[in-house]
DSSP file (Angstrom, degrees, kcal/mol; ACC not computed):
  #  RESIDUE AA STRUCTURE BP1 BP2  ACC     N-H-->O    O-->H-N    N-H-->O    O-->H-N    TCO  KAPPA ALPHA  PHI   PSI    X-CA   Y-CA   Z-CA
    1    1 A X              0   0    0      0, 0.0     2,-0.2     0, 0.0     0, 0.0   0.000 360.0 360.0 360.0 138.1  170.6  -13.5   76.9
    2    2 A X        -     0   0    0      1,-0.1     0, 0.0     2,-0.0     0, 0.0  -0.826 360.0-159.1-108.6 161.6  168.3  -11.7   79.2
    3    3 A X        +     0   0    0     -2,-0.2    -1,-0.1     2,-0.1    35,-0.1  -0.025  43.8 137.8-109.7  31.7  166.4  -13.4   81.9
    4    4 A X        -     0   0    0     33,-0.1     2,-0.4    31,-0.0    33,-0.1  -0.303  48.2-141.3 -40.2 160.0  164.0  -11.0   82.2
    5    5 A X        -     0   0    0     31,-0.2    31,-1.4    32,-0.1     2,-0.3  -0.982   9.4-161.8-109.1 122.8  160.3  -13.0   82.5
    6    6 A X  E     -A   35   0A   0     -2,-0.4     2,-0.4    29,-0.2    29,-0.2  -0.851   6.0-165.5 -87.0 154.1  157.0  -11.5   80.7
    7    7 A X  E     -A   34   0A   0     27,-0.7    27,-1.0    -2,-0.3     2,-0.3  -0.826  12.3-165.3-124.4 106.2  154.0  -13.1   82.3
    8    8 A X  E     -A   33   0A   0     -2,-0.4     2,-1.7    25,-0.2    25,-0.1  -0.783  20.7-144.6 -81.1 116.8  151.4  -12.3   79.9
    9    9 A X  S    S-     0   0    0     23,-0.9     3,-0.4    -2,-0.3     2,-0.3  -0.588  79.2 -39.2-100.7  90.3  147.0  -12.6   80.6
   10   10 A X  S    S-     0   0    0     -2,-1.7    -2,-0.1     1,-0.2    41,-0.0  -0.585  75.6 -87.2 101.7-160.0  145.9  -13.7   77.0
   11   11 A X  S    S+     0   0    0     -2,-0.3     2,-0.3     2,-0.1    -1,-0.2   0.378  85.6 117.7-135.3  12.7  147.3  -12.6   74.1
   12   12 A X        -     0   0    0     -3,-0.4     2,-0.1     2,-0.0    -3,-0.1  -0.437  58.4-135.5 -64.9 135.8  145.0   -9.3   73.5
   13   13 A X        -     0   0    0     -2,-0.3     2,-0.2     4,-0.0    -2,-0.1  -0.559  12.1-139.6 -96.6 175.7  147.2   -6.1   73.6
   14   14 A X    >   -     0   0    0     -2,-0.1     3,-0.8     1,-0.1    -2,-0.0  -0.785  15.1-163.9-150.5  75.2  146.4   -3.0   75.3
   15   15 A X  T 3  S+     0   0    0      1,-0.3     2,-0.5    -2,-0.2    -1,-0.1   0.729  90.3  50.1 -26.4 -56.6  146.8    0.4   74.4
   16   16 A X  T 3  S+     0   0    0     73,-0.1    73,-0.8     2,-0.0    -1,-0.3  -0.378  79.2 145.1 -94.4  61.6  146.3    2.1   77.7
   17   17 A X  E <   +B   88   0A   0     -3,-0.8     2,-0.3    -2,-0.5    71,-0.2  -0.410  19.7 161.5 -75.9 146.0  148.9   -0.2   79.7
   18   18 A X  E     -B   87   0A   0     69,-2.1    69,-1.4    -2,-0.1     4,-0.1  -0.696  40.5 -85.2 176.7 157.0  150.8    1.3   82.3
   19   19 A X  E >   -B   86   0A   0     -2,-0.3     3,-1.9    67,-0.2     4,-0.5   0.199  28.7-135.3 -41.6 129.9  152.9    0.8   85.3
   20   20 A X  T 3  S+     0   0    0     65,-1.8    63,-0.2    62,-0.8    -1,-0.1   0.472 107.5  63.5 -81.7  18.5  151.3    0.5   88.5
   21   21 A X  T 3  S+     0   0    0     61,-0.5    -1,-0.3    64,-0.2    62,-0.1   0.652 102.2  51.3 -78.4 -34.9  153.8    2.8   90.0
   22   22 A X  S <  S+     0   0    0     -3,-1.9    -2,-0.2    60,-0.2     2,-0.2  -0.168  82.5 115.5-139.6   1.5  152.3    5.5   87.5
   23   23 A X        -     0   0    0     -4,-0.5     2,-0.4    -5,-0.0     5,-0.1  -0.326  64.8-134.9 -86.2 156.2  148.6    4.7   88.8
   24   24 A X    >   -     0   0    0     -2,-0.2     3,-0.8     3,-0.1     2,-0.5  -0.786  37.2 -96.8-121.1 141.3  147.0    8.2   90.7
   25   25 A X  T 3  S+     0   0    0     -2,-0.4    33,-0.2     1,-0.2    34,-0.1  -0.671 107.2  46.7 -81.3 126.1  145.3    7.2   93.8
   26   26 A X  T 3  S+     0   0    0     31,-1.4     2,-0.5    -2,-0.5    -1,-0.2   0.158  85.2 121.2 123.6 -11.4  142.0    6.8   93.7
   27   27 A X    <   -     0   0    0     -3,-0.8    30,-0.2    29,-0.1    -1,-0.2  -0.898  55.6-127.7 -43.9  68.8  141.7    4.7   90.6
   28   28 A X        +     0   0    0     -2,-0.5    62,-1.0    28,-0.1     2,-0.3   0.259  36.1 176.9 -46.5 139.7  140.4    1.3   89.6
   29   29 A X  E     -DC  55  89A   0     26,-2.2    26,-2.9    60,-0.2     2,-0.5  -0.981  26.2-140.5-151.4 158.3  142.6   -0.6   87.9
   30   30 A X  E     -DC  54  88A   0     58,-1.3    58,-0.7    -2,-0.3    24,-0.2  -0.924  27.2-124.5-143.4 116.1  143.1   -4.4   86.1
   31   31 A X  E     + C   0  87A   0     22,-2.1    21,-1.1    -2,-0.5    56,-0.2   0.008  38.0 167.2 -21.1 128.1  146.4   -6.4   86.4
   32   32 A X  E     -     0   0A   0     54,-3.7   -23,-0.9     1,-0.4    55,-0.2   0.356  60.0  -8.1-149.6   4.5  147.3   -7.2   82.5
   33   33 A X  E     -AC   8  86A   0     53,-2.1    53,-2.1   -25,-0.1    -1,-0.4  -0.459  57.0-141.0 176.4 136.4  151.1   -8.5   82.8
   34   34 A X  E     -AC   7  85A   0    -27,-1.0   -27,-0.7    51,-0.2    51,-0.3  -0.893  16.2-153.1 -91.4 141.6  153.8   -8.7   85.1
   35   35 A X  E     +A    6   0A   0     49,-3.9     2,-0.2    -2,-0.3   -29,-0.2  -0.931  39.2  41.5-129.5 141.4  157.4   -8.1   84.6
   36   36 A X  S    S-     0   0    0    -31,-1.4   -31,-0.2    -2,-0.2     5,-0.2  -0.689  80.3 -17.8 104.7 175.7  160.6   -9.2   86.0
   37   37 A X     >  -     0   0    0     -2,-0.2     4,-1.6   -33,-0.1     5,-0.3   0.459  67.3-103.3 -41.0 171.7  162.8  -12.3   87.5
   38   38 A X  H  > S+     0   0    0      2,-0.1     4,-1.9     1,-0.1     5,-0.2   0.959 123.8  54.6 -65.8 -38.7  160.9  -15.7   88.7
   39   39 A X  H  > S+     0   0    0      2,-0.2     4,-0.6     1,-0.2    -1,-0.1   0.861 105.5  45.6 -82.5 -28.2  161.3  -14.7   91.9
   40   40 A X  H >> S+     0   0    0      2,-0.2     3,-1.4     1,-0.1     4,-1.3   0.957 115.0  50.5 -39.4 -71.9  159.6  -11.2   91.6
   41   41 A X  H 3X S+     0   0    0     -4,-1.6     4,-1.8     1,-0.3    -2,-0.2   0.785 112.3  44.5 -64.8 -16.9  156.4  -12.7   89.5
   42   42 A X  H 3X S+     0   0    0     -4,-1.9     4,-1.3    -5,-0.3    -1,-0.3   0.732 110.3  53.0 -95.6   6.5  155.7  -15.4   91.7
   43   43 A X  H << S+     0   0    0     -3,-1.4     4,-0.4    -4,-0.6    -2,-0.2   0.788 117.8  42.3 -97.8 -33.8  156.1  -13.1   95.0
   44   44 A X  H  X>S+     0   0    0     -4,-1.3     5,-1.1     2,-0.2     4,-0.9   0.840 109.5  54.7 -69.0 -52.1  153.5  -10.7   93.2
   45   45 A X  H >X5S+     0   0    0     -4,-1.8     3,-2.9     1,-0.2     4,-0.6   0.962 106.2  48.5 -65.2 -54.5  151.5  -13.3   92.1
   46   46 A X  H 3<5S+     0   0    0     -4,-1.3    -1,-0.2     1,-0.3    -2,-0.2   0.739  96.0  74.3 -29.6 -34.3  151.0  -15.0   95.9
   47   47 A X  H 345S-     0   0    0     -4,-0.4    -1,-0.3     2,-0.1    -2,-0.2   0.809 123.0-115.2 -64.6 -24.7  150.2  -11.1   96.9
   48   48 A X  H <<5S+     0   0    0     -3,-2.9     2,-1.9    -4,-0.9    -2,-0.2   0.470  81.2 128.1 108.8   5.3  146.7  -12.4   94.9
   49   49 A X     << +     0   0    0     -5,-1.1     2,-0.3    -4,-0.6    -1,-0.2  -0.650  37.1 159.2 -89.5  73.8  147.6   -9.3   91.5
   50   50 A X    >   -     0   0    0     -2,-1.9     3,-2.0    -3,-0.1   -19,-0.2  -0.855  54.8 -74.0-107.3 165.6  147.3  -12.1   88.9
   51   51 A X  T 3  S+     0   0    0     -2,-0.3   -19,-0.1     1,-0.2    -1,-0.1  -0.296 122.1  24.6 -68.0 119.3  146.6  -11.1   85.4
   52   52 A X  T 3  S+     0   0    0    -21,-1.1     2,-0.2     1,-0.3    -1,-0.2   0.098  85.7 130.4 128.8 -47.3  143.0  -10.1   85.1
   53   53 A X    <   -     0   0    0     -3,-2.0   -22,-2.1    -5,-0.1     2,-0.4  -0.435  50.9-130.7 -70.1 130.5  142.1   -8.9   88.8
   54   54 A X  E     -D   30   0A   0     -2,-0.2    17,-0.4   -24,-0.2   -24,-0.2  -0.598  28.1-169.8 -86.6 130.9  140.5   -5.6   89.4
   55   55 A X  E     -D   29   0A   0    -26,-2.9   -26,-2.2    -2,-0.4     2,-0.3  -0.615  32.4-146.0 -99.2 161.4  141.9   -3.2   92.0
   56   56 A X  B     -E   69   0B   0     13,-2.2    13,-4.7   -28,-0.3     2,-0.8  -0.999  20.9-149.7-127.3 122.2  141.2   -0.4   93.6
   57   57 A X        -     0   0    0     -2,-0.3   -31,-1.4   -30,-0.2    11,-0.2  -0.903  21.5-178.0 -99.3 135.2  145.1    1.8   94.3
   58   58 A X        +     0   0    0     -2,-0.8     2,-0.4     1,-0.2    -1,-0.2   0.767  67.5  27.4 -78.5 -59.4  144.1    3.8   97.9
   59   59 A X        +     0   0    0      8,-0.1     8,-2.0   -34,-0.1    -1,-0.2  -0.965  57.0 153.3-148.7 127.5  147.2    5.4   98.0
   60   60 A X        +     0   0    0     -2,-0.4   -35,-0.2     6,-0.2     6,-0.1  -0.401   2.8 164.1-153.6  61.2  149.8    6.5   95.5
   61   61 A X        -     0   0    0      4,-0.3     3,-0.1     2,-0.2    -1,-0.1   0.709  49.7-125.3 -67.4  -6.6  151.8    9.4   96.7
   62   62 A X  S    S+     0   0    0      3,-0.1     2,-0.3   -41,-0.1    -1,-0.1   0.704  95.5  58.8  74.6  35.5  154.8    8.7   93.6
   63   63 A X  S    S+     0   0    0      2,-0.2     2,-0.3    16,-0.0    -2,-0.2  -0.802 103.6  22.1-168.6 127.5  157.7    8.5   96.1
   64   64 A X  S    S-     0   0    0     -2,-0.3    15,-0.2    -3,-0.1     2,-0.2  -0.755 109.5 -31.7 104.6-143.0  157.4    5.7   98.9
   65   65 A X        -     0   0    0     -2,-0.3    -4,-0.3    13,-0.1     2,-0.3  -0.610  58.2-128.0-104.5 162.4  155.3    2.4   98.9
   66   66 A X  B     -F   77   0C   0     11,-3.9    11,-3.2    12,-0.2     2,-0.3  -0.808  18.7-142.5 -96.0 157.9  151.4    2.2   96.8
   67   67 A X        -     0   0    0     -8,-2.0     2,-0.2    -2,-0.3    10,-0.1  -0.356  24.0-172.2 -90.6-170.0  148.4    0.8   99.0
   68   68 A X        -     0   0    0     -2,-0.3     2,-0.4   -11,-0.2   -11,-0.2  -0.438  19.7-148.4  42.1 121.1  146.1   -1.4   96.9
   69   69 A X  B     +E   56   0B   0    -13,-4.7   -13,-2.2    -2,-0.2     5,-0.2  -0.740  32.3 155.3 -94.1 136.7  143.1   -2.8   97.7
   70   70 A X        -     0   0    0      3,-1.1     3,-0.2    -2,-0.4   -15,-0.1  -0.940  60.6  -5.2-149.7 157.6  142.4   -6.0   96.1
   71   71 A X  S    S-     0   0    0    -17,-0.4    -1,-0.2     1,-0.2     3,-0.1   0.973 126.5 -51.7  72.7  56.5  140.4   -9.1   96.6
   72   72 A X  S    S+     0   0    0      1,-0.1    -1,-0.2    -3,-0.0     2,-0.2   0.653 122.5  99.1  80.7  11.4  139.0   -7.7  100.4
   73   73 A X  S    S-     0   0    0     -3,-0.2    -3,-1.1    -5,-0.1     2,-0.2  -0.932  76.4-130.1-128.0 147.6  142.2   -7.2  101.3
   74   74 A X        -     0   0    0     -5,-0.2     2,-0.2    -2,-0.2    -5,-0.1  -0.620  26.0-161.6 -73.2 150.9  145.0   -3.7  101.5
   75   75 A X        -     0   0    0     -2,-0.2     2,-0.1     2,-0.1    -9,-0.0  -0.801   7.9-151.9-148.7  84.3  148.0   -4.8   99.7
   76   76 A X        -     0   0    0     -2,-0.2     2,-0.4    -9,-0.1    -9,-0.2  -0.383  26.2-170.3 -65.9 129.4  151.5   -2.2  100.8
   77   77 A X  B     -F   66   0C   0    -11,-3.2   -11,-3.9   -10,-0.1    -2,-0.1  -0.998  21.2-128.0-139.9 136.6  153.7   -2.7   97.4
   78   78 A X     >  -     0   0    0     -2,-0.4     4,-1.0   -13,-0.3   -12,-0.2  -0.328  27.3-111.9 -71.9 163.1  157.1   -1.4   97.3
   79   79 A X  H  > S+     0   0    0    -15,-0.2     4,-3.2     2,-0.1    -1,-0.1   0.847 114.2  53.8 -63.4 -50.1  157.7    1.0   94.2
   80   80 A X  H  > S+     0   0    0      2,-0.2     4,-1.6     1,-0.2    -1,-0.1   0.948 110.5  44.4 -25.9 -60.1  160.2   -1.5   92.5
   81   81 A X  H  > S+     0   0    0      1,-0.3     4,-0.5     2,-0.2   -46,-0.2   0.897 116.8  47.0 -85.9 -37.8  157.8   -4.5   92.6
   82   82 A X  H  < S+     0   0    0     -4,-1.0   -62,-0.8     1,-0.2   -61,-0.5   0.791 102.9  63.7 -87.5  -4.8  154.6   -2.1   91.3
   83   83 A X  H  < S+     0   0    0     -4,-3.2   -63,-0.3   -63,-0.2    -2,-0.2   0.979 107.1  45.2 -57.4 -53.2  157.1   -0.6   88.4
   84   84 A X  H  < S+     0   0    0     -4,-1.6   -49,-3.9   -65,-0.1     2,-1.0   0.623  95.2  90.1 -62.1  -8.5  157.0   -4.4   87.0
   85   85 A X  E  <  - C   0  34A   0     -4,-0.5   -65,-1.8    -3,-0.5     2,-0.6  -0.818  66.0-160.9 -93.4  87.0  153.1   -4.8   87.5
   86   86 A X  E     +BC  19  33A   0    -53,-2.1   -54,-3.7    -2,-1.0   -53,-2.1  -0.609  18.7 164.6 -75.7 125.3  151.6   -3.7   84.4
   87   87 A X  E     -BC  18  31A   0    -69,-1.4   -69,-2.1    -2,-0.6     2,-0.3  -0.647  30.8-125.4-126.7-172.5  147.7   -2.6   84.5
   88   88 A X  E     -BC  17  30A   0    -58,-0.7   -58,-1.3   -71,-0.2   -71,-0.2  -0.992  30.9-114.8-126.4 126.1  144.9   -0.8   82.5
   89   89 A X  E       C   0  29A   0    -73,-0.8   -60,-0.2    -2,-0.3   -73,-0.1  -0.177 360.0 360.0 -43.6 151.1  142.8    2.0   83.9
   90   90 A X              0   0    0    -62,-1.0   -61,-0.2   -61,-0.1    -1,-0.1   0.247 360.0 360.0-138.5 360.0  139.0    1.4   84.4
């Protein structure tokens, strides 16, 4: 059985989904499901990237950690944790 976790915002699907790993810096972006263990989604959600919240990714070189600004705040996200953070472009 896997224990992967979906955490899903609504039940509307999304065509341009994609990893926030996979984001180009300079972008706007909105959270639309996180993926992984319990302990992974609730450590991301307490970082304030619940499903729904708009971002801005500052820095996204594709090898090392992303910056992301959200809610008034920079937010340093390992590459692991933002492969499981699924968003939509804006």
């Amino acid at each position: 059985m896997d224990k992967t976790l979906l955490f899903r915002a609504g039940c509307r699907e999304m065509a341009s989904r994609m990893s926030l790993a996979d984001v180009p810096q300079g972008r706007r972006i909105r959270v639309v499901d996180i993926e992984g263990g319990g302990y992974r989604i609730q450590k991301i959600l307490d970082m304030g990237l619940t499903p729904g919240v708009e971002a801005f990714v500052r820095q996204n070189r594709f090898k090392g950690p992303i910056v992301v600004d959200v809610r008034g705040v920079s937010l340093v996200i390992g590459r692991d944790f933002a492969e499981g953070i699924l968003v939509e472009l804006l």
